[in-house]
DSSP file (Angstrom, degrees, kcal/mol; ACC not computed):
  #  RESIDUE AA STRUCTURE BP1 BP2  ACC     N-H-->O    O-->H-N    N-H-->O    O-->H-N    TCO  KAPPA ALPHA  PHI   PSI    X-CA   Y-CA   Z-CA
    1    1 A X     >        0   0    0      0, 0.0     4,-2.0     0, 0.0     3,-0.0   0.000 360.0 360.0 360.0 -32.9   -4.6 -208.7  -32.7
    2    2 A X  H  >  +     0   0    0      2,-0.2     4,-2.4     1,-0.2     5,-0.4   0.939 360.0  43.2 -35.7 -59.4   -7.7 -206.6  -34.2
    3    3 A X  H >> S+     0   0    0      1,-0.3     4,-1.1     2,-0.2     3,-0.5   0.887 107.1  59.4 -52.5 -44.7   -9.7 -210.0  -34.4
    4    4 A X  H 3> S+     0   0    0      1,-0.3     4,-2.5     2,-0.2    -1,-0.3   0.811 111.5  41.4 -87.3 -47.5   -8.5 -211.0  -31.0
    5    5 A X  H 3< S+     0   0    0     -4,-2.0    -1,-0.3     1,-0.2    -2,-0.2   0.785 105.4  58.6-101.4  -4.7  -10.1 -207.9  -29.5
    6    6 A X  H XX S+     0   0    0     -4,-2.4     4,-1.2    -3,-0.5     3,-0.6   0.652 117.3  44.2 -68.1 -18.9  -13.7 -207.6  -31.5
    7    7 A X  H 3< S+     0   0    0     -4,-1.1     6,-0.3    -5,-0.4    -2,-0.2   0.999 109.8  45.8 -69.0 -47.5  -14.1 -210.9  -30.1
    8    8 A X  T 3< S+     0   0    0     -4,-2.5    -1,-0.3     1,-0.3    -2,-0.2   0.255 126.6  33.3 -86.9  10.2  -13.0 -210.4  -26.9
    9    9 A X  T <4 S+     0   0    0     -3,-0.6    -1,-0.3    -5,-0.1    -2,-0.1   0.405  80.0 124.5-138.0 -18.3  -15.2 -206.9  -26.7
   10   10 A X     X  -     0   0    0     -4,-1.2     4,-0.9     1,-0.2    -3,-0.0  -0.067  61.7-140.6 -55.9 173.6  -17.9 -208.1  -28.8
   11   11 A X  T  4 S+     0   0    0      2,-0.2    -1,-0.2     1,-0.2     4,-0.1  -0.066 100.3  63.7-112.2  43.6  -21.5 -207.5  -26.3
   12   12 A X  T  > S+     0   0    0      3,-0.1     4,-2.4     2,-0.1     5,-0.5   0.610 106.5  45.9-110.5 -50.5  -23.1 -210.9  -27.4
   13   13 A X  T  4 S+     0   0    0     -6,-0.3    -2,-0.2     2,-0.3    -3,-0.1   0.697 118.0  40.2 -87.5 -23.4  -20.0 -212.4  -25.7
   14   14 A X  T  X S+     0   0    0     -4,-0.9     4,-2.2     2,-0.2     5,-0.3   0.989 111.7  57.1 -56.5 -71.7  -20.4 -210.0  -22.4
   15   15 A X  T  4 S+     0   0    0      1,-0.2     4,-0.4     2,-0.2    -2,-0.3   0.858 110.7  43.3 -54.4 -54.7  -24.1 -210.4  -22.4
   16   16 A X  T  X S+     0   0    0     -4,-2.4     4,-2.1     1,-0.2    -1,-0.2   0.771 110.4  57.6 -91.2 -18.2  -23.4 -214.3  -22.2
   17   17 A X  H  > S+     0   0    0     -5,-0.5     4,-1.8     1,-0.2    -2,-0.2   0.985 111.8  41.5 -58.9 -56.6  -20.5 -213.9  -19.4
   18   18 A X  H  X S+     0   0    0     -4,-2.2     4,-0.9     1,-0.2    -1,-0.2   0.460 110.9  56.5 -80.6   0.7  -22.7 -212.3  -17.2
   19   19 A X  H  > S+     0   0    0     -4,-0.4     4,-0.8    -5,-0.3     3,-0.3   0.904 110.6  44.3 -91.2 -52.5  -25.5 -214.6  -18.0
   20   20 A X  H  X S+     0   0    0     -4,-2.1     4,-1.4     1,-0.2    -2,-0.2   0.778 111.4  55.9 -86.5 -26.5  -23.5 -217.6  -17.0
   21   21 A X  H  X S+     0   0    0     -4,-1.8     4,-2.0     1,-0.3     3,-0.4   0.873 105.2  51.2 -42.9 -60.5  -22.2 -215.9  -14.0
   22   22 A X  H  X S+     0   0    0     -4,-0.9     4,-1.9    -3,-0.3     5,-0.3   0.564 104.6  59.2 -31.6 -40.3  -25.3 -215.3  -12.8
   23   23 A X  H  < S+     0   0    0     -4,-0.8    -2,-0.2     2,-0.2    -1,-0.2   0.805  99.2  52.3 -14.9 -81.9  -26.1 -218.4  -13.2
   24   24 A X  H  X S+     0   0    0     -4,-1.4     4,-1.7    -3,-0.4    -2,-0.2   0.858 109.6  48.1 -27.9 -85.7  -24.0 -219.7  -11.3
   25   25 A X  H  X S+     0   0    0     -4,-2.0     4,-1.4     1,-0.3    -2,-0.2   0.714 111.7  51.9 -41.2 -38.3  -24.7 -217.5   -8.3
   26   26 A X  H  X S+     0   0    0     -4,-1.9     4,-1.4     2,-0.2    -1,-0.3   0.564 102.3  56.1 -92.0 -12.7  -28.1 -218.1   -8.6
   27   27 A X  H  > S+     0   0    0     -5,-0.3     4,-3.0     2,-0.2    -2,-0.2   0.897 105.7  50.1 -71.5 -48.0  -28.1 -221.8   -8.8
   28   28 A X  H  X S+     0   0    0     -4,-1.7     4,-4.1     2,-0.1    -2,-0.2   0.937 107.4  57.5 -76.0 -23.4  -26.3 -222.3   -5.6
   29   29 A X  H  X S+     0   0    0     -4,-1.4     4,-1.5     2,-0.2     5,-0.2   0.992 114.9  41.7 -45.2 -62.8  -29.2 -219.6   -4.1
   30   30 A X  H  X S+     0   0    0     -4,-1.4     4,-0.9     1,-0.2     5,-0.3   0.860 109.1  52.4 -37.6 -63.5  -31.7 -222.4   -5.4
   31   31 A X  H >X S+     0   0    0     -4,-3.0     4,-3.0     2,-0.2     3,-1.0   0.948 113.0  47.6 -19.2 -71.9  -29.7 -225.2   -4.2
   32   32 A X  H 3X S+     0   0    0     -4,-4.1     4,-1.6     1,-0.3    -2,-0.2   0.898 114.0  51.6 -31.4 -63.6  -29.8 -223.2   -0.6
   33   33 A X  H 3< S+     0   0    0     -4,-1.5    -1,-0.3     2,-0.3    -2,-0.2   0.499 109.9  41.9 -74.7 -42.5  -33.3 -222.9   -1.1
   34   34 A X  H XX S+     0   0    0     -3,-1.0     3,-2.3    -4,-0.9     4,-2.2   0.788 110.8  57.8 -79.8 -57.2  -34.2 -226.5   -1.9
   35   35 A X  H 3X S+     0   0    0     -4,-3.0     4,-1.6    -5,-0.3    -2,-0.3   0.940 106.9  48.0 -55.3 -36.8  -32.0 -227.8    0.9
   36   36 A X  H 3< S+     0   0    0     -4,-1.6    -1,-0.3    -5,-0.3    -2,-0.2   0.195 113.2  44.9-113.2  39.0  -33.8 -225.8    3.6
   37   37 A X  H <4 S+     0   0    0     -3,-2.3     4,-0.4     2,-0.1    -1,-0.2   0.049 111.6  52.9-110.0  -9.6  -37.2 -226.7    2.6
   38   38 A X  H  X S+     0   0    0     -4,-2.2     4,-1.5     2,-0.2    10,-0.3   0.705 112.5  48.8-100.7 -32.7  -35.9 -230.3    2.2
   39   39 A X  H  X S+     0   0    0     -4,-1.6     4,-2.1    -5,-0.5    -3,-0.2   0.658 110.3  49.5 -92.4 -14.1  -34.6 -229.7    6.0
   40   40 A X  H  > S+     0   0    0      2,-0.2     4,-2.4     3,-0.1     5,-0.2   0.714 107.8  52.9 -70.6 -24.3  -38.0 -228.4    7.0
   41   41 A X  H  > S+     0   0    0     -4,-0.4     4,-3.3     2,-0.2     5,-0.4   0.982 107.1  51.5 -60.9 -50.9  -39.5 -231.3    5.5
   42   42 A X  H  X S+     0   0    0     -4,-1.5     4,-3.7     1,-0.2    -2,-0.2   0.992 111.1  48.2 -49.9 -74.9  -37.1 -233.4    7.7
   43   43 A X  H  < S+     0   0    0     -4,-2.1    -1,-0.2     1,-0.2    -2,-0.2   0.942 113.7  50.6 -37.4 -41.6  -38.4 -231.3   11.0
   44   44 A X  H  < S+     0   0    0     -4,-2.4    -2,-0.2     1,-0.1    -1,-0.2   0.998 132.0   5.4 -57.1 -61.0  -42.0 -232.0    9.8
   45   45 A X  H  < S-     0   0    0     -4,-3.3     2,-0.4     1,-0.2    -3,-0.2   0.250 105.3 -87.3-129.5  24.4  -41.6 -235.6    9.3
   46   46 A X  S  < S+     0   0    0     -4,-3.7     2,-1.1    -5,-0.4    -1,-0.2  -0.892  90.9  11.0 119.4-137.0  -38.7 -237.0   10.2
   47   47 A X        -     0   0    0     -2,-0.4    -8,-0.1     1,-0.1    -5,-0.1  -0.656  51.3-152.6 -88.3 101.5  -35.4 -237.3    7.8
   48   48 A X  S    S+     0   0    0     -2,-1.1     2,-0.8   -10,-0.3    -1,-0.1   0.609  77.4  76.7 -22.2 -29.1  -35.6 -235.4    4.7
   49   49 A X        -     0   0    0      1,-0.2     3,-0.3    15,-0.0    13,-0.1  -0.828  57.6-170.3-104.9 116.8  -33.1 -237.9    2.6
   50   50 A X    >   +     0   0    0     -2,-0.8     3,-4.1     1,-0.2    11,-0.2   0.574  56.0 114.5 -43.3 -31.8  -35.1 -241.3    1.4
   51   51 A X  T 3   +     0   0    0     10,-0.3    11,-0.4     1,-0.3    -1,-0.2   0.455  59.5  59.3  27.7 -82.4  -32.1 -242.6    0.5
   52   52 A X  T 3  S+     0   0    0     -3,-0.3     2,-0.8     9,-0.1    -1,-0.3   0.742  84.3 110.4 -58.4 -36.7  -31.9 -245.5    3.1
   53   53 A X    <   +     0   0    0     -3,-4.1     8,-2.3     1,-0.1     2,-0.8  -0.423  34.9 162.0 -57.8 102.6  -35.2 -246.8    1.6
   54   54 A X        -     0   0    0     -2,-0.8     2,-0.4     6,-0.2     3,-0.3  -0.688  15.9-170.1-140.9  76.6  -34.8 -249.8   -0.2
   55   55 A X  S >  S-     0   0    0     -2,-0.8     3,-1.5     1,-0.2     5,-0.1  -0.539  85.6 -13.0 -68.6 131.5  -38.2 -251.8   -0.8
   56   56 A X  T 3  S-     0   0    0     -2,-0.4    -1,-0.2     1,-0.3     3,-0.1   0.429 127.2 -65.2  78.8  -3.6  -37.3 -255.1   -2.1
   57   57 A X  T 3  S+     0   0    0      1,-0.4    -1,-0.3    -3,-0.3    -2,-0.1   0.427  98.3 138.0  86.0  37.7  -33.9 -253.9   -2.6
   58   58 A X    <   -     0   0    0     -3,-1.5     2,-2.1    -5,-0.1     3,-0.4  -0.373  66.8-115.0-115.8 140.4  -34.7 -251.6   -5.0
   59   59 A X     >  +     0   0    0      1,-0.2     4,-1.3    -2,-0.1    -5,-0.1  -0.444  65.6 145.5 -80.9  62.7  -33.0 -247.8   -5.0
   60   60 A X  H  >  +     0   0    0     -2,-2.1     4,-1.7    -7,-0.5     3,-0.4   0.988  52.3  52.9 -59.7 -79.7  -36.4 -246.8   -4.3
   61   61 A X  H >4 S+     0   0    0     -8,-2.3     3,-0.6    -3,-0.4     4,-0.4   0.797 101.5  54.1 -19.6 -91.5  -35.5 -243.9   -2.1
   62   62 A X  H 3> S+     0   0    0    -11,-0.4     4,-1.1     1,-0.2    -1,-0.2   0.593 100.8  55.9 -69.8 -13.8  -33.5 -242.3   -3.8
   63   63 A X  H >X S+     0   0    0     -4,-1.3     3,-4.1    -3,-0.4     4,-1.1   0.987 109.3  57.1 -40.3 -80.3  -35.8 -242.0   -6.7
   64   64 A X  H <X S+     0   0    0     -4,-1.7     4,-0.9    -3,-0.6     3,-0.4   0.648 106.6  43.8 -10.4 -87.0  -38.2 -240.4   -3.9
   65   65 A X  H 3> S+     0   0    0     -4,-0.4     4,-2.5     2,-0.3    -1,-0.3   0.656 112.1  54.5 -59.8 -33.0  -35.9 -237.7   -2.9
   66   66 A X  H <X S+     0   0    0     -3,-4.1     4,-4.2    -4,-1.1    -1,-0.3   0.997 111.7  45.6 -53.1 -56.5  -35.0 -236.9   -6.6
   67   67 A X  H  X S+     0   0    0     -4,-1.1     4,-1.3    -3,-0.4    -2,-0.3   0.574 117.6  41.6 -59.6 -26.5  -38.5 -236.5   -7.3
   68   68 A X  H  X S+     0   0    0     -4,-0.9     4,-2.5     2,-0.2    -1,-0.3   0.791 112.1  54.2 -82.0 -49.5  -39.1 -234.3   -4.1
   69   69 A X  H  X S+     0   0    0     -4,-2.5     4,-3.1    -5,-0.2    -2,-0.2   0.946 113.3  47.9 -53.4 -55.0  -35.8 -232.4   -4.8
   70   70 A X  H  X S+     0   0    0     -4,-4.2     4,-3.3     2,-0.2     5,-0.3   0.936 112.3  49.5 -44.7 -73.5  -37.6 -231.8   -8.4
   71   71 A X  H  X S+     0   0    0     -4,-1.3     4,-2.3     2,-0.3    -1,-0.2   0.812 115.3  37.7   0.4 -78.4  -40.7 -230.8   -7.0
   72   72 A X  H  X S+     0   0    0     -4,-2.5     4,-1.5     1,-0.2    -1,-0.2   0.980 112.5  58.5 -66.0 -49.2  -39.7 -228.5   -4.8
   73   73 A X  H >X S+     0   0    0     -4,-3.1     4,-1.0     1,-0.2     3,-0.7   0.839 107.8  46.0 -47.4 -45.1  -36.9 -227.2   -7.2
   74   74 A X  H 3X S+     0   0    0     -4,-3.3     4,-2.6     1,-0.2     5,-0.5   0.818 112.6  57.2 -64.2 -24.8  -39.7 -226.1  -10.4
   75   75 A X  H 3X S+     0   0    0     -4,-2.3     4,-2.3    -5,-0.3    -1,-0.2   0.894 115.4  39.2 -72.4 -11.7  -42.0 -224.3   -7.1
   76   76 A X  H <X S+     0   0    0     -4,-1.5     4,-3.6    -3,-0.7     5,-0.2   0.936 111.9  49.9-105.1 -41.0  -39.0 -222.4   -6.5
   77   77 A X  H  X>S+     0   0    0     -4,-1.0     5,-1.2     3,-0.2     4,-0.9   0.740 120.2  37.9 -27.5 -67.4  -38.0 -221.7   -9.7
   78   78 A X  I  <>S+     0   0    0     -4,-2.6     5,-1.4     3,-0.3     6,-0.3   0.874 118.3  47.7 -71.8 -51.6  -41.5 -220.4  -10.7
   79   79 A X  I  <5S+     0   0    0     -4,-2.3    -2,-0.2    -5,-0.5    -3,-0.2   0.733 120.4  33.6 -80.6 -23.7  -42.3 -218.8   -7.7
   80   80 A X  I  <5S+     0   0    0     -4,-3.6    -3,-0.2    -5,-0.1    -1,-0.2   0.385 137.8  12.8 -82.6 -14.1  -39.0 -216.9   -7.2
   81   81 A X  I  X5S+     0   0    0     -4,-0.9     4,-0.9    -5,-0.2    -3,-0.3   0.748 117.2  48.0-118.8 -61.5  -38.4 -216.3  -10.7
   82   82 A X  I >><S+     0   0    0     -5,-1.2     4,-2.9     1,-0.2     3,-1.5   0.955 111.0  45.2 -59.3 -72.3  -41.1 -217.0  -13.3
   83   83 A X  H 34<S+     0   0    0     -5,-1.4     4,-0.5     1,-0.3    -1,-0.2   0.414 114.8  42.7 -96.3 -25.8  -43.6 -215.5  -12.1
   84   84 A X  H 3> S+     0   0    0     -6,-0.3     4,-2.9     2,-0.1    -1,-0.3   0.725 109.6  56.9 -68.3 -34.3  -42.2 -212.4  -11.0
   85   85 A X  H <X S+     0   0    0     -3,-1.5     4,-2.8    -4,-0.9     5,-0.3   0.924 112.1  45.5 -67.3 -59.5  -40.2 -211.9  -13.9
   86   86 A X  H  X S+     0   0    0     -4,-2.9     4,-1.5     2,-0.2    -3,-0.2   0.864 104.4  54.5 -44.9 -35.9  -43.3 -212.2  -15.7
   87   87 A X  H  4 S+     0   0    0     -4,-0.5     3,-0.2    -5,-0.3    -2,-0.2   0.983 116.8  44.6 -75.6 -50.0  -45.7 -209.8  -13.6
   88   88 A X  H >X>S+     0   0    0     -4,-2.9     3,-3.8     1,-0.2     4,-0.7   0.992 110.0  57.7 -71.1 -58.6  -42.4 -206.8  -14.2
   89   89 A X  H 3X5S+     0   0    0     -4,-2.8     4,-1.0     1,-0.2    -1,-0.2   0.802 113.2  32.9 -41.2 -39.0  -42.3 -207.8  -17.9
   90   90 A X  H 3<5S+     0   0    0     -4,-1.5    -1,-0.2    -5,-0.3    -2,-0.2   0.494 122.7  56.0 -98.1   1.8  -46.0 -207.0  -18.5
   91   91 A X  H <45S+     0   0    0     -3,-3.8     3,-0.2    -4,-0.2    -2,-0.2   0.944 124.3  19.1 -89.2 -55.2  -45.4 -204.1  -15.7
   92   92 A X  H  <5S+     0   0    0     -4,-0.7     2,-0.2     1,-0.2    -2,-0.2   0.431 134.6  37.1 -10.8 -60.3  -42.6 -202.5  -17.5
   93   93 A X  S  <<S-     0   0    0     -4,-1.0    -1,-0.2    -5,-0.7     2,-0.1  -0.621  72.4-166.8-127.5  68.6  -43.0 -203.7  -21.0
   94   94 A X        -     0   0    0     -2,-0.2    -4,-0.1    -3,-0.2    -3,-0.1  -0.428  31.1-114.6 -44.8 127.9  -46.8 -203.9  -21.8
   95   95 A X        -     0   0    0     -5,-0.1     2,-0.5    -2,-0.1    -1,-0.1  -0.225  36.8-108.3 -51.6 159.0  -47.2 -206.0  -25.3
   96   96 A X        -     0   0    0      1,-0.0    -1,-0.1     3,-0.0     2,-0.1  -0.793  43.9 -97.3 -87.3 138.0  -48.7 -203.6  -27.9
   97   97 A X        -     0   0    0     -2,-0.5     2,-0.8     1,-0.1    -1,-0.0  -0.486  40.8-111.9 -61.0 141.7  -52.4 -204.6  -28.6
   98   98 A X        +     0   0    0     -2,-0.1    -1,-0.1    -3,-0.0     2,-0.1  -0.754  47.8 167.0-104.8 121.5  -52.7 -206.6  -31.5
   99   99 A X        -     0   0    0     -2,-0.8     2,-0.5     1,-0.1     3,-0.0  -0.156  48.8 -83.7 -95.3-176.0  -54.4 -204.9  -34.1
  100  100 A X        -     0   0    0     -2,-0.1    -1,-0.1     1,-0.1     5,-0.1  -0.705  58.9-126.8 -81.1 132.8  -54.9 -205.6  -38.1
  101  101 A X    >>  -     0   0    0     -2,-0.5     4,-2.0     1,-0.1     3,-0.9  -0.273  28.4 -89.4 -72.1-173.4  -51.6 -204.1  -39.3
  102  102 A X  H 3> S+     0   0    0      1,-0.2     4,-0.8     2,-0.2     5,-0.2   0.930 113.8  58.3 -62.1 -56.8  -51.8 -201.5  -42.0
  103  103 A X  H 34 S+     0   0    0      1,-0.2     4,-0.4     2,-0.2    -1,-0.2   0.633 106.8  42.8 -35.0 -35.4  -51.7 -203.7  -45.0
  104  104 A X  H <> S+     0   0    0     -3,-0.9     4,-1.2     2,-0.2    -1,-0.2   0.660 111.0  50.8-106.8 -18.6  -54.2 -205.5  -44.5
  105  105 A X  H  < S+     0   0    0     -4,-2.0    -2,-0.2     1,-0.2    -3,-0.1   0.649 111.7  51.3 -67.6 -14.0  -56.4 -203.1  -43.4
  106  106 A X  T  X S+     0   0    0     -4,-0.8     4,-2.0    -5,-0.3     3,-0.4   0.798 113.3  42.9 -95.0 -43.5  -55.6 -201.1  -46.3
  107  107 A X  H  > S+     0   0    0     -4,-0.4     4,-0.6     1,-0.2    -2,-0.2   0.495 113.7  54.0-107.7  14.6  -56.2 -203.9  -48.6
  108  108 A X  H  X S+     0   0    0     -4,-1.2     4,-0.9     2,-0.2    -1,-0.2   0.388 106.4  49.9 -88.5 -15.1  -59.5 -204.9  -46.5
  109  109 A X  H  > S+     0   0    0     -3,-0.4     4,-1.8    -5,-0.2    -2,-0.2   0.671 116.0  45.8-114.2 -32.9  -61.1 -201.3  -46.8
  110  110 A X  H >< S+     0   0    0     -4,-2.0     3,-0.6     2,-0.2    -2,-0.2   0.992 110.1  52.7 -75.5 -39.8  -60.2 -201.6  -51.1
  111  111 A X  H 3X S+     0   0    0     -4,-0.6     4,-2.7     1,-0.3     5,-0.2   0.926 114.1  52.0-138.6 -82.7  -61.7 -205.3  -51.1
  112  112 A X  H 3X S+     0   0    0     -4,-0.9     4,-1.0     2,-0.2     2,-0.3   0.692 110.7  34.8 -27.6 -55.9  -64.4 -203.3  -49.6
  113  113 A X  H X< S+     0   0    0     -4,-1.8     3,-0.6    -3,-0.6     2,-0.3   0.228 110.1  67.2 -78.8-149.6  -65.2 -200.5  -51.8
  114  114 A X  H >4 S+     0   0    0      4,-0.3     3,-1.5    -2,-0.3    -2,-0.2  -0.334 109.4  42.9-108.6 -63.1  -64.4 -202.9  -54.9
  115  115 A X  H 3< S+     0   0    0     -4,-2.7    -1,-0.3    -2,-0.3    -2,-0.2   0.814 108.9  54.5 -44.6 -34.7  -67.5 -204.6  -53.6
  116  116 A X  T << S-     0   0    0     -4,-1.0    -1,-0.3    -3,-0.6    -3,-0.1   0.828 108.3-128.9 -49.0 -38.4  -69.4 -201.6  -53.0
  117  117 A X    <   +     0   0    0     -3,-1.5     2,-0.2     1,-0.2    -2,-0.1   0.508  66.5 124.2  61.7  37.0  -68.7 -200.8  -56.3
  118  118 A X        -     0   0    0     -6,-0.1    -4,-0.3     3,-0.0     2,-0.3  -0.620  59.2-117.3 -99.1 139.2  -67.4 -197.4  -55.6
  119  119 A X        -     0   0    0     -2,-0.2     2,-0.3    -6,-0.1    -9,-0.0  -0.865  30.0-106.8-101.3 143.1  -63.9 -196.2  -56.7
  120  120 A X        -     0   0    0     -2,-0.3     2,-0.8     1,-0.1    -1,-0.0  -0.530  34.4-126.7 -61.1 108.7  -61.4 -195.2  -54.3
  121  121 A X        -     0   0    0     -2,-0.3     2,-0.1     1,-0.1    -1,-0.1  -0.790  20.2-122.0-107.2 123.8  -61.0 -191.5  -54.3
  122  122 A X              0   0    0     -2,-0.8    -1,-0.1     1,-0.1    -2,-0.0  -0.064 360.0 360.0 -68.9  88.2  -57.1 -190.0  -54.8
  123  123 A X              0   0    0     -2,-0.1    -1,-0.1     0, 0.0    -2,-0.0   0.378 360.0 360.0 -79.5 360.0  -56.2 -187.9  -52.0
């Protein structure tokens, strides 16, 4: 019963509950999102769903309307997510400047004096 309840308690397996949950929730937002930019398209220019098109008798349309659905789905997706998410990571969490780490700088400044031909003096 021990096992049963490090599993059930471990936080990798929380952390991925609440991930997919989220998910979830935020998928049908997208969905929403898609659908009433797909219904302003429709006001703009008639009916949103290609569907019906069928040059040569080809399921042309509904290729179209995937590709439109796609479209629209990565601007939303970038513009509601990425790109915000990004601007508070670097707001929040600045990267460290990347320096020469210590090691090598250490073994770049003896490299140095070995050239000089000066000895490194013992602090």
């Amino acid at each position: 019963m021990s096992g049963f309840k490090n599993f059930i308690l471990r936080g990798n397996l929380v952390e991925l509950a609440v991930a997919f949950i989220m998910g979830l929730a935020f998928a049908a937002v997208v969905s929403s999102t898609v659908d009433l930019i797909m219904g302003l398209l429709g006001k703009i220019g008639g009916q949103p769903d290609f569907a019906g098109w069928r040059p040569g008798r080809l399921p042309f349309g509904a290729w179209v309307t995937a590709v439109i659905t796609f479209v629209i789905l990565a601007g939303v997706v970038y513009f509601l997510i990425v790109k915000p998410y990004t601007a508070a990571k670097q707001r929040y969490f600045p990267e460290e400047e990347k320096g020469t780490p210590a090691d090598v700088a250490l073994l770049t400044e003896i490299r140095d004096l070995l050239a000089a031909g000066t000895r490194p003096t013992a602090t």
